[in-house]
C-alpha positions in Angstrom: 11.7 -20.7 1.1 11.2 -17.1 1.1 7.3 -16.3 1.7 5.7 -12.5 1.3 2.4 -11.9 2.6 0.0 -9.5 1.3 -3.0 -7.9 2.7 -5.4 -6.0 0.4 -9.4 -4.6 0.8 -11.9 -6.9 -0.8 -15.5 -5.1 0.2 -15.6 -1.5 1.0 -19.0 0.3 1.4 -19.5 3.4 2.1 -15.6 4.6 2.6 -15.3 1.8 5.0 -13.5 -1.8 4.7 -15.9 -4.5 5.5 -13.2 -7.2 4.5 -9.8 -7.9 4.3 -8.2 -10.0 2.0 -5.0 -11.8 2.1 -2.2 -13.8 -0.1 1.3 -15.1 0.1 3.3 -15.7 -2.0 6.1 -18.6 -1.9 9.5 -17.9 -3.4 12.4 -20.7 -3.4 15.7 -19.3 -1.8 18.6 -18.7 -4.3 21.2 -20.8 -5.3 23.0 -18.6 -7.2 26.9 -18.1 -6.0 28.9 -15.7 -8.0 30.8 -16.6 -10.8 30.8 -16.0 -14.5 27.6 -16.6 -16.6 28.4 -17.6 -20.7 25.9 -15.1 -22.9 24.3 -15.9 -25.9 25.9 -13.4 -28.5 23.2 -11.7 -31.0 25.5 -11.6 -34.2 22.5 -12.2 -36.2 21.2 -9.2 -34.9 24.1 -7.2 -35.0 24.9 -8.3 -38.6 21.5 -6.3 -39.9 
């Protein structure tokens, strides 16, 4: 699993950060190994 952390200013006052906030974010790794992938023609689409 793949985490990103973010830090951002919550409370400034007067020009100066009083607080700090801060997130992550979990992203799951990816699976994904080459290959060829079938699309989904539009011939509806293309018809008009």
């Amino acid at each position: 699993m793949q985490t990103q952390t973010i830090q951002f200013a919550v409370v400034t006052k007067n020009g100066v950060v009083q607080q700090i906030g801060k997130s992550t974010i979990s992203q799951p790794k990816t699976n994904f190994k080459g290959g060829s992938i079938k699309w989904y023609e539009d011939k509806k689409k293309a018809d008009k």
